[in-house]
C-alpha positions in Angstrom: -26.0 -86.0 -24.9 -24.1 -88.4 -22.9 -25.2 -89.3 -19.5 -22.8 -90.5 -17.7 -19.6 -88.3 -18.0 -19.0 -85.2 -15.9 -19.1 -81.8 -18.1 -17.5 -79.0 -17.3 -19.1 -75.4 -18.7 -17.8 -74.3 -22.2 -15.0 -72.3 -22.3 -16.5 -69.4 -23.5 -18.3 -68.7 -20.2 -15.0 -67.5 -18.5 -15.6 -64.8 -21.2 -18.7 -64.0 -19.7 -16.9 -63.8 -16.4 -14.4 -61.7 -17.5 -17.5 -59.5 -18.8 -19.2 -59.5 -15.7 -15.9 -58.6 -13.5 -15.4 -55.2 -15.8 -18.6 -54.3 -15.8 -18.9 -54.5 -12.2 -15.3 -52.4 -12.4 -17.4 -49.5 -14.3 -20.4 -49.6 -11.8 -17.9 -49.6 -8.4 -15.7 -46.6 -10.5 -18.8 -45.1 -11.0 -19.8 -45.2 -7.6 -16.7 -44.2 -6.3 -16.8 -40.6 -8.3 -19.9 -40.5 -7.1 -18.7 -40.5 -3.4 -15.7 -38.3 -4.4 -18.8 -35.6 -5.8 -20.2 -35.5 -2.3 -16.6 -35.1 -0.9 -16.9 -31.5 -2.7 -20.5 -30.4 -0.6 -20.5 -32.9 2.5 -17.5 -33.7 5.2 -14.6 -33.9 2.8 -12.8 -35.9 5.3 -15.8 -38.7 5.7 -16.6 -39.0 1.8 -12.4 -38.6 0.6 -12.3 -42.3 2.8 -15.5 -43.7 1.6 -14.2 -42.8 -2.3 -10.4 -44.6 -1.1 -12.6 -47.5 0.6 -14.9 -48.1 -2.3 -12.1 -48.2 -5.2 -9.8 -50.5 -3.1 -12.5 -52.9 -2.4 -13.8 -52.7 -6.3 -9.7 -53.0 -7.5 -9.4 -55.7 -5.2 -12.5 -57.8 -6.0 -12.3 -57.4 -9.8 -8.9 -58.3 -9.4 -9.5 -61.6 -7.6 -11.9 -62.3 -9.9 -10.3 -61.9 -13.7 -7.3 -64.0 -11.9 -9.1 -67.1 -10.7 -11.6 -67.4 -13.8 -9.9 -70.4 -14.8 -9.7 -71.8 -11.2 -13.8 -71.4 -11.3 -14.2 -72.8 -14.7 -11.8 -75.7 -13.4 -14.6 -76.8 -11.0 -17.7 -75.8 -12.5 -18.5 -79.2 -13.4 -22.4 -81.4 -14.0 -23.6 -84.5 -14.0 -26.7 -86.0 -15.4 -27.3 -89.5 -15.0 -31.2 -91.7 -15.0 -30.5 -91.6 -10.5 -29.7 -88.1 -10.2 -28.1 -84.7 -11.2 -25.1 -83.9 -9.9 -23.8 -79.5 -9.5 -20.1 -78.9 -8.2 -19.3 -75.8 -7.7 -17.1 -73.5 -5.5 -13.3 -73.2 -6.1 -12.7 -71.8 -2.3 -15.4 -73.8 -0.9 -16.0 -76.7 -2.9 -20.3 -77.3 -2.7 -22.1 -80.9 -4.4 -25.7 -80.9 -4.9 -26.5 -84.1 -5.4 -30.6 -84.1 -6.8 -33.0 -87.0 -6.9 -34.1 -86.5 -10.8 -37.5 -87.8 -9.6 -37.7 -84.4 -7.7 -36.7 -81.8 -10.4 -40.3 -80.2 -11.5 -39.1 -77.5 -13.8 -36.1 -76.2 -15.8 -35.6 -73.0 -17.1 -33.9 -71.5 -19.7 -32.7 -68.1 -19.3 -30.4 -66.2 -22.1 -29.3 -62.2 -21.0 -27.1 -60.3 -23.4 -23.8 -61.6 -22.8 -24.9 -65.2 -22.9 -27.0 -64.0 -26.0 -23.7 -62.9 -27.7 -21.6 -66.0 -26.8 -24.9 -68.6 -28.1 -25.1 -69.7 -24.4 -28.0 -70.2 -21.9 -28.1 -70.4 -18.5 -30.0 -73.2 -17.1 -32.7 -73.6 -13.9 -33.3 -76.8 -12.2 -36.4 -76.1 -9.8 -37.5 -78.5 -7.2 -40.0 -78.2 -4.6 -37.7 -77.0 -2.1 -35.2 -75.0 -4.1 -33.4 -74.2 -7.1 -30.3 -74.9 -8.7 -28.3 -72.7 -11.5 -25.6 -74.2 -14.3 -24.2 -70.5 -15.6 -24.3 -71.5 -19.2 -24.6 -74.2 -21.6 -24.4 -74.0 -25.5 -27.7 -72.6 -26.5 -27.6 -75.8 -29.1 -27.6 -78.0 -26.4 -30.0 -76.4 -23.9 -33.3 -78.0 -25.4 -31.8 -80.8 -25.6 -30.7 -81.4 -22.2 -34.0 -80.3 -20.7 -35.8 -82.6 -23.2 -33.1 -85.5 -21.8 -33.8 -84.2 -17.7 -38.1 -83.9 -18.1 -37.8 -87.4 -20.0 -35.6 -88.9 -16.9 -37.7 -86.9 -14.7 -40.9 -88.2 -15.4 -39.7 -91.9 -16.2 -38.3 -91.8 -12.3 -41.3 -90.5 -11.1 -43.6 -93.1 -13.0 -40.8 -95.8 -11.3 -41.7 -95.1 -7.9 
């Protein structure tokens, strides 16, 4: 794995996204029949608005979502270099962690179903103070890149 070029996430994570956004479509539908049920027994009027409120703000966030996925992908880039690990993220507001690789302590590898079904992992980069998330790498490449970070890791720390 090369250490020195910028890496974006493999394309089949905005599959997972999509995923994510319709599943969280189902569970806000759900939730809005739900509200609609106790319309029938309790205040009509309150529960009727609450049912409205909660299917436009579901619409309209799975909406924004499934349209920007390749907006997200576009700037969900890594960096691993013998200094430092580099995480951009954001598409609205842009964030870079920039991490000493001296200070990384642990990485973990974590693999639900719909990263199971694409071969993908997400990855955990723990320091003392916090932690930081890449949504998903090939599951071919995860060992390999934590092998590559605990290697640079403890070399940096043995540096200092």
């Amino acid at each position: 794995m090369p250490t020195q070029s910028i890496k974006h996430l493999p394309k089949t994570i905005k599959t997972i996204w999509i995923w994510t956004s319709l599943i969280e479509l189902t569970l806000g539908l759900l939730f809005a029949i739900g509200t609609w049920l106790l319309s029938r027994w309790f205040a009509p009027t309150f529960w009727h608005m609450t049912t409205i409120a909660i299917l436009i703000l579901t619409l309209l966030i799975v909406i924004i979502e499934l349209v920007l996925v390749n907006y997200r992908w576009q700037f969900n880039t890594y960096l691993v270099n013998p200094r430092q690990f580099e995480l951009h993220d954001g598409y609205f507001f842009r964030k870079q962690t920039v991490i000493p690789i001296a200070q990384i302590q642990n990485i973990k590898l974590e693999q639900g179903p719909l990263l199971r079904l694409k071969h993908l992992q997400a990855v955990t980069l723990v320091t003392a103070a916090s932690s930081h998330k890449i949504a998903g790498i090939p599951a071919a490449e995860s060992e390999q890149f934590k092998s590559l970070v605990m290697a640079l890791a403890q070399e940096a720390r043995t540096d200092d």
